[in-house]
N, C-alpha and C positions, 0 to 999 in steps of 0.2 A: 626683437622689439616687444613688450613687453605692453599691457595694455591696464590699465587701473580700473577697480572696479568701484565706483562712488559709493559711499557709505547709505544702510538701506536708511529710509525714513519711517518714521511710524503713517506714513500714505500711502508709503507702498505695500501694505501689506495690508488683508480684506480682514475688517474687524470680526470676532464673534460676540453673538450677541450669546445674555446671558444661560438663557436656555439652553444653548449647545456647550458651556461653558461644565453645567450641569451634569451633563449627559458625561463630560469625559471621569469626571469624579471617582465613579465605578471602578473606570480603568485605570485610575492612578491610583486608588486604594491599596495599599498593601492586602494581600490575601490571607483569610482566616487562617487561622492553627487547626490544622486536624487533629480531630477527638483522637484518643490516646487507643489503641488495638490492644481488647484484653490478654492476659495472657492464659496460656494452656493453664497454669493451675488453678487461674480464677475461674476458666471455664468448667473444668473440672468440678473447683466448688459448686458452681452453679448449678449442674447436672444431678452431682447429688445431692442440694435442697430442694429439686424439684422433684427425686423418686422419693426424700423422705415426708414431703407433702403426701405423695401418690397412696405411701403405705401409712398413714396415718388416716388418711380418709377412707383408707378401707377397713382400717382396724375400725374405725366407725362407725362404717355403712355394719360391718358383722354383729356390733355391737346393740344397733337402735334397729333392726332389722328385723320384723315378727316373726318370733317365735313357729306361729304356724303357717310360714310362706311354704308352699308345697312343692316338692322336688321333685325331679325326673324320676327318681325312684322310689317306691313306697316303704313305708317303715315294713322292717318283717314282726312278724305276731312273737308276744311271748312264750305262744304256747308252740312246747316241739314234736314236731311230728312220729305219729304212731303207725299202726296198722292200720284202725279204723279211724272215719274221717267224724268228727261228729259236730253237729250244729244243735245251737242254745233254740230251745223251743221255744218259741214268741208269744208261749202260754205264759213265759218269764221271762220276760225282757230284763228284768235287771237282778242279781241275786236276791234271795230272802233272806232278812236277816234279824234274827229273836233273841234278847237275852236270858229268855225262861225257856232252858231246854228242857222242863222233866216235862213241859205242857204240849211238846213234840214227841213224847217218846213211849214204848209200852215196856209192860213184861218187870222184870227184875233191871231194866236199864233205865226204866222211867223211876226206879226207887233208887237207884244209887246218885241218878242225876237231881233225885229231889233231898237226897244230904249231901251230897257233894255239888252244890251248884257249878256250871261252867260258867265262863266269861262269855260267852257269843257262839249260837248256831248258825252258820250259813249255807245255806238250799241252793241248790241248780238244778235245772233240767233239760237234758240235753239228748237230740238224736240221732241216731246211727240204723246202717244197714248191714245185713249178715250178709253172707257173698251169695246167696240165693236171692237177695234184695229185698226181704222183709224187715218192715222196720224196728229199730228197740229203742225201748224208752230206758234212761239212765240219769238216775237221780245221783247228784252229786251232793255229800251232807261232810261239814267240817264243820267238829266240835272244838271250840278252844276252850282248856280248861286252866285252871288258874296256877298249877305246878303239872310238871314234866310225870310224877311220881300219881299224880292224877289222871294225867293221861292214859299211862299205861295200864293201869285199871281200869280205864272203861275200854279198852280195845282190847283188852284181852278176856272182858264178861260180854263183849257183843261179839267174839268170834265163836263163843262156846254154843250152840244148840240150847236152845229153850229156854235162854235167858232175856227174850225179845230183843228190840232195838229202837234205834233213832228213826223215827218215820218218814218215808218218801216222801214225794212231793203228791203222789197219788193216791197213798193210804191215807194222806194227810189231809186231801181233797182240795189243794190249793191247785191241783189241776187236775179235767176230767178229761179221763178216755174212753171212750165207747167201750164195751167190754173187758174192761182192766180195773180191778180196785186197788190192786198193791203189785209193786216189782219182789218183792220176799222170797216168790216163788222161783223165780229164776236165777240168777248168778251175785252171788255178794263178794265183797273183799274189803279188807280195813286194812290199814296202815297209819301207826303212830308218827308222828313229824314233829318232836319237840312238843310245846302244849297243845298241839292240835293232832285230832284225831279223825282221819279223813274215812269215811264209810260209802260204800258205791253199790248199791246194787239196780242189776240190769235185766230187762224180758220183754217181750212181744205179748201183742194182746191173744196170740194163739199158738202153745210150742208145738216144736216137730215133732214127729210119728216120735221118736226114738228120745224117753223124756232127757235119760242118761247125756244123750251126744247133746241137746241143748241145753241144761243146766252147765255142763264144760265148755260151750261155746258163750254163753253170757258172763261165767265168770270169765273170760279170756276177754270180752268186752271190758267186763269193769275194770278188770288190771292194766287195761289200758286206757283207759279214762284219770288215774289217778294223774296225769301230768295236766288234767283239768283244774284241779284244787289251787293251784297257785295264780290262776287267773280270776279265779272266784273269790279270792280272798285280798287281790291286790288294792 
């Protein structure tokens, strides 16, 4: 037997009100589309527009970057090292520098330099110690003269005996040393460099017993002071 079941009525069933109506909206929306998953070669791309940002900004940062930011390391000196150590006398802090070399110089070199004018005398004065620890004084002089062929004529009339020279810094009297009027007496050396002519001579305000063994030990100086000149002249 078999039972019927009466058809529902709109009474029978509990109304919603609109607000709840609302609320289901959400849930019967269809659901968004998801965003699209790049792919490896766009990622790719992407990786490398961000390292070539990375190195463009550094090429930049090298570029506007001062000059003198200071680094863990210090710059090395131009000048290369010798036997003896020698420091610029703070009687001359900076070179001297004359275009009238005959009004530096005596003898037969102060007449060649007054017909032959040079282009520029530049002076140093620098010191050192013998390995006994007494100190010398070494005047550093570069004559530039105006050809090579000029050069060589004045360095080969101031190596000669009795034909005077270019004057120290202390015959010169631009610096004073307690019992010292001229380095002449102690060690000299000249060497030509293209238009310049670099002349060194070196001595103590008192030589050793043995004049022989310290006139050989100041030219041994000055020969070694010649890797001065290029720092004096820079």
């Amino acid at each position: 037997m078999t039972q019927r079941i009466p058809p529902l009525r709109p009474s029978d069933t509990a109304p919603l009100w609109r607000s709840e109506i609302g609320r289901l909206d959400p849930l019967l929306a269809p659901a968004p589309p998801e965003p699209p998953r790049p792919s490896r070669r766009g990622l790719a791309l992407k990786g490398l527009g961000l390292l070539g940002v990375a190195v463009v900004s550094g090429l930049i940062w090298l570029v506007v970057m001062p000059k003198d930011t200071p680094t863990g390391t210090p710059a090395p000196t131009s000048t290369p090292s010798g036997e003896f150590r020698f420091t610029a006398s703070p009687d001359v802090p900076e070179p001297l520098k004359d275009s009238d070399c005959a009004s530096h110089a005596y003898g037969h070199t102060k007449t060649f330099l007054t017909n032959t004018p040079c282009q520029q005398l530049t002076r140093g004065l620098y010191t050192t110690t013998t390995p006994d620890g007494v100190t010398v004084y070494t005047s550093v002089s570069v004559v530039r003269m105006k050809t090579t062929e000029d050069a060589a004529k004045l360095k080969e009339l101031t190596t000669r005996d009795g034909t005077g020279n270019v004057n120290d810094l202390v015959k010169d009297g631009a610096v004073r040393v307690p019992n010292l009027t001229t380095l002449a007496n102690g060690g000299f050396a000249a060497r030509q460099q293209d238009h310049d002519v670099v002349i060194i001579e070196s001595d103590t305000v008192k030589p050793g017993p043995d004049k022989a063994a310290h006139v050989d030990l100041m030219k041994r100086i000055s020969n070694d002071a010649f890797r001065l000149a290029a720092d004096l002249t820079a």
